[in-house]
C-alpha positions in Angstrom: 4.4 -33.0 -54.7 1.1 -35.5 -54.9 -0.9 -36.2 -52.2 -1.5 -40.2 -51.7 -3.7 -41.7 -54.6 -3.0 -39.1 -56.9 -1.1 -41.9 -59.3 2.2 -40.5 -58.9 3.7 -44.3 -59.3 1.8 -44.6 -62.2 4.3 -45.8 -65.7 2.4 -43.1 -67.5 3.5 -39.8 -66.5 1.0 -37.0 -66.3 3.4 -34.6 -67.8 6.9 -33.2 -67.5 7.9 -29.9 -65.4 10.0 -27.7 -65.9 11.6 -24.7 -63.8 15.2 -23.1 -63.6 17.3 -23.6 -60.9 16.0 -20.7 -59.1 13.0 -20.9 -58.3 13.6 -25.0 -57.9 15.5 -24.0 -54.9 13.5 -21.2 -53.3 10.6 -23.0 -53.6 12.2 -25.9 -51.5 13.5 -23.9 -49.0 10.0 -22.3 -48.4 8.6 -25.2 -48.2 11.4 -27.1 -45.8 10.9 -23.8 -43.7 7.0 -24.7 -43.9 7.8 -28.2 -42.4 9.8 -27.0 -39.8 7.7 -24.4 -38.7 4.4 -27.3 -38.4 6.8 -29.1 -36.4 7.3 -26.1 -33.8 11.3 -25.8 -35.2 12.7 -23.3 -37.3 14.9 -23.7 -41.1 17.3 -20.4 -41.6 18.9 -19.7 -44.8 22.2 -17.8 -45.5 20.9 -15.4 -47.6 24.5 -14.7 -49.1 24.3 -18.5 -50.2 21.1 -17.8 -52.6 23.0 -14.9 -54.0 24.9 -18.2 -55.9 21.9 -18.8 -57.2 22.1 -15.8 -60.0 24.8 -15.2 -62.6 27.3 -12.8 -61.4 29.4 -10.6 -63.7 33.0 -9.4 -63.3 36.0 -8.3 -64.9 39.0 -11.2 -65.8 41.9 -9.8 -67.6 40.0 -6.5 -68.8 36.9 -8.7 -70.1 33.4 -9.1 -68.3 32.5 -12.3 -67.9 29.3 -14.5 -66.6 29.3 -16.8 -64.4 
């Protein structure tokens, strides 16, 4: 995330992040795929996978539910 001598090792933290799980993951994948492709290489995805990545809804016993 820091380039070297940005005081990432530091014992004072320069703040706390926050994302969902979401765009956590997308954004790693991009940038995996970004590293592969600098390397001449290619990163593929099954896009069905990220689908887990939502809440899906559906019917149990007569009752929607999230998950």
């Amino acid at each position: 995330m820091f380039n070297k001598g940005h005081n990432q090792c530091k014992k004072k933290s320069a703040g706390i992040y926050k994302t969902s799980i979401q765009i956590f993951v997308k954004a790693y994948i991009k940038q995996v795929q970004a590293e592969y492709e600098a390397k001449g290489s290619e990163y593929e995805v099954d896009d069905d996978a990220l689908e887990y990545l939502t809440c899906q809804q559906y019917y149990y016993n007569n009752n929607m539910v999230s998950q």
